[in-house]
N, C-alpha and C positions, 0 to 999 in steps of 0.2 A: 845550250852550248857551254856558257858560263866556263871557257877560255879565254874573257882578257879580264879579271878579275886585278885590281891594284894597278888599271894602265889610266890611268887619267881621267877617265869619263864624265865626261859634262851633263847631269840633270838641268836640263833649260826649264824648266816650270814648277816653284814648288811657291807656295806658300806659306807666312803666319801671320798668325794674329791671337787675337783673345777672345775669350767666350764672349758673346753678348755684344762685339764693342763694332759701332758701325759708324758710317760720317755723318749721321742722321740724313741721310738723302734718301728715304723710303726704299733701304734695296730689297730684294725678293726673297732676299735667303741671307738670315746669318746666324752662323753657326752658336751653338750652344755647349761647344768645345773649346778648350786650349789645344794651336796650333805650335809649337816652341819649335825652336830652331833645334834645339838637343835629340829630336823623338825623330827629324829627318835624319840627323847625321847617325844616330845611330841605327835604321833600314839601309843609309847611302854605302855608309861604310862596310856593312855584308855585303852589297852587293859589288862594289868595287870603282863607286861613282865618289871622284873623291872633289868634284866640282858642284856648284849650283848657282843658279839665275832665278832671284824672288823676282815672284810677279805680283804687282799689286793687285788683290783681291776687287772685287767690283764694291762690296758692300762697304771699303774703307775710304771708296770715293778718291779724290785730291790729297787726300792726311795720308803721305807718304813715310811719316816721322818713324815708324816702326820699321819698315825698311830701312831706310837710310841708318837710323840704328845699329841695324844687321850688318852693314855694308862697311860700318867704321868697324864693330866689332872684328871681322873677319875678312880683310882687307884679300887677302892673298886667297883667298878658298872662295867667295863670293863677288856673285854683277847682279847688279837688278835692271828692272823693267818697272817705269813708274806711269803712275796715271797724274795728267796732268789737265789744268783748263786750256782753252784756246788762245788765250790772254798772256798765258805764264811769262813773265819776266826774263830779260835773259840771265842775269843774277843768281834768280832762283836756277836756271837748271845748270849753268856753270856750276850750283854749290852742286846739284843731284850729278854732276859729272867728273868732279870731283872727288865723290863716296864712290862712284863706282856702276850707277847708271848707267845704260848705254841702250836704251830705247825708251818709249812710249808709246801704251796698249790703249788701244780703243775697243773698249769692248761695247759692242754693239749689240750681241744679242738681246730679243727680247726687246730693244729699243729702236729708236729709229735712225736708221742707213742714211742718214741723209749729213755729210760732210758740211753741210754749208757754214754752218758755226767756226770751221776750221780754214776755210777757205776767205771770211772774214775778216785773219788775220795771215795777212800772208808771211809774218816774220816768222811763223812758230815751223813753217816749211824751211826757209833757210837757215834756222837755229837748228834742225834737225841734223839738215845736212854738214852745218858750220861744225857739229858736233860729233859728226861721224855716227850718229845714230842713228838708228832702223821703228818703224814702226809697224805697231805688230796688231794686226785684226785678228777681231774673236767677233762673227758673223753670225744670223740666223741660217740653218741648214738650206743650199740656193741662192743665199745672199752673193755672195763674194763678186759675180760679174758687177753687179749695178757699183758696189764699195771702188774696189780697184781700178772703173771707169773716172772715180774722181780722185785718186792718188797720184797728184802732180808725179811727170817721170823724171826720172834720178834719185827716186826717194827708195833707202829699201825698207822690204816690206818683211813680214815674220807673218807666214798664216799659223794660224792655233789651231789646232785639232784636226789635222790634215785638209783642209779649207772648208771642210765642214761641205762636200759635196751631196747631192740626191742620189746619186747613181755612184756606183763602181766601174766606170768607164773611163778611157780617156777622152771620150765623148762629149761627156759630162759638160755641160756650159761653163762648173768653176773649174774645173780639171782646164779647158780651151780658153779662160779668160789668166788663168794664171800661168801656162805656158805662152801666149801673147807678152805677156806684163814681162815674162823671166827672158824673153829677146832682147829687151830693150833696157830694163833693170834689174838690179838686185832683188830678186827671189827667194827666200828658203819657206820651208816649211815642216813646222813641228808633230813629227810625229807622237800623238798624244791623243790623251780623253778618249781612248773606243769607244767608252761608257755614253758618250755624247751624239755617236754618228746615225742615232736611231736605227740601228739593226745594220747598218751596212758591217762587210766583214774587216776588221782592222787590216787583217795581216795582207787581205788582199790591195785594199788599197793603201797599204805600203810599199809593195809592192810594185804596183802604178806607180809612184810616186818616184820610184829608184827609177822604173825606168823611164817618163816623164821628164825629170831634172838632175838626175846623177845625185850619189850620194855626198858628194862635197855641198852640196843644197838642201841638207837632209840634217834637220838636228831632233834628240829627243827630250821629251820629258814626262814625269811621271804626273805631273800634275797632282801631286803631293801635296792635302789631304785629300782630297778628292772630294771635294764638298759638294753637297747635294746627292753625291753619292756612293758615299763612305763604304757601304759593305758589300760594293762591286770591284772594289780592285784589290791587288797587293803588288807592295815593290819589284822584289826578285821577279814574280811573274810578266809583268810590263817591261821590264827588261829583257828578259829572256824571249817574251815574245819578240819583241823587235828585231834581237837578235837573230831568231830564228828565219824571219822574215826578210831579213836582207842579206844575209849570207855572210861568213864569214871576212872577206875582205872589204866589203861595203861598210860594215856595222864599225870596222872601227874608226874608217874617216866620220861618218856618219856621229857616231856615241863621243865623239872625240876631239879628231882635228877642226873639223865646219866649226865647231863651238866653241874651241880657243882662239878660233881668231877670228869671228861674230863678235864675241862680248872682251877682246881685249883683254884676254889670259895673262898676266907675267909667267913668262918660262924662262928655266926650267920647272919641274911639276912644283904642284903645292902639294901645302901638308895634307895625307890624307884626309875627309869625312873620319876615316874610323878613328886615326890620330887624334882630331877635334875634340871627337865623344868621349877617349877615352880620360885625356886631360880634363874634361867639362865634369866628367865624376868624379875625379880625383877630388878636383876644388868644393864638391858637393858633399 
């Protein structure tokens, strides 16, 4: 399609970090690459995404420092997404809401679904909401009914990777546990990670998903570097798919409006992705 090129576009999911560098908490995977904020903005900026939402990586654990980093640096073009303990102070996330925070990811895959650690503390729910913040699961493929059974309501939620269903149905247990959830509260979900859905079809169930929750429910992201599995994607392409997939007056509430006012945009637009890049060489 690659007709709204330079209209604002919010990347909801990208990461960085640094070769090698992990929280020492035995993660599964860490990369043996430099992630830099400079190698996004200049794919975001071709493609016409002049926003983005870092999400904290799993392998950097709680050490949210490099984000928040990010978030001072580029106040107007950047929001993140931090991972936090269940304990966290409210202090601390006043400071991460302050840089520009505006959720906290549980990523669960691979680990164990069981909230109770969170449920322990039940200030870290009302901080959320005092905060205006959403929180955002990253499930094993299936998981999501038993997850979202314990997500006190009123809290809203951000699925990763399209909920990470078994089927391509609206049948689907998480497809009918997260339409349940989206009656009652705040629902979206990130169209993202194909590379993750074990073989289901992206575009279809994107599809689903528009028609599901309507595209004002609908945000994307590239999941930028795509770690674990770097030489299964490309930018332009994961854009353009979506694009293609939700049809031209969908994609651009969808690529766009959902996500300037999810993560608390200042408008009018910011300075472009390509802007950023090109100024970041300059100085280089």
């Amino acid at each position: 399609m690659g007709t709204f090129l330079s209209k604002d576009f919010v990347d909801t999911h990208l990461h960085v970090f640094e070769a090698g560098v992990s929280s020492g908490v035995a993660p599964r995977y860490v990369p043996s690459y430099d992630a830099p904020l400079r190698d996004w903005l200049v794919l975001a900026g071709r493609a016409g995404v002049s926003r983005g939402v870092l999400v904290q990586p799993s392998f950097l654990g709680t050490d949210n420092t490099r984000l928040l980093n990010e978030l001072h640096t580029h106040p107007d073009m950047l929001r993140g997404v931090a991972v936090v303990c269940p304990d966290v102070a409210q202090a601390e996330l006043q400071v991460m809401h302050d840089a520009g925070v505006r959720g906290v990811r549980l990523n669960l895959a691979g680990a164990s679904h069981d909230l109770q650690p969170w449920h322990q503390s039940p200030r870290f729910w009302d901080s959320l909401q005092a905060f205006g913040w959403h929180l955002e699961l990253h499930t094993d493929a299936g998981a999501l009914p038993a997850v979202l059974g314990q997500v006190p309501q009123g809290i809203c939620v951000v699925l990763d990777h399209m909920g990470k269903p078994q089927g391509a149905s609206l049948h689907d247990p998480s497809f009918r546990a997260a339409l349940r959830r989206s009656e009652r509260s705040p629902l979206f979900v990130k169209l993202s990670g194909p590379y993750r859905l074990q073989g289901l079809d992206a575009a279809e169930l994107t599809r689903l998903w528009l028609q599901a929750i309507g595209p004002d429910r609908l945000l994307w992201g590239s999941d930028w570097p795509w770690t674990n599995h770097e030489g299964e994607a490309d930018y332009a392409a994961l854009l353009g798919g979506v694009e293609d997939a939700l049809g031209e007056a969908s994609a651009f509430k969808t690529l766009r409006d959902s996500a300037l006012e999810l993560y608390d945009f200042d408008l009018p637009a910011a300075c472009s992705a390509r802007e950023h890049a090109e100024a970041g060489s300059k100085k280089s």
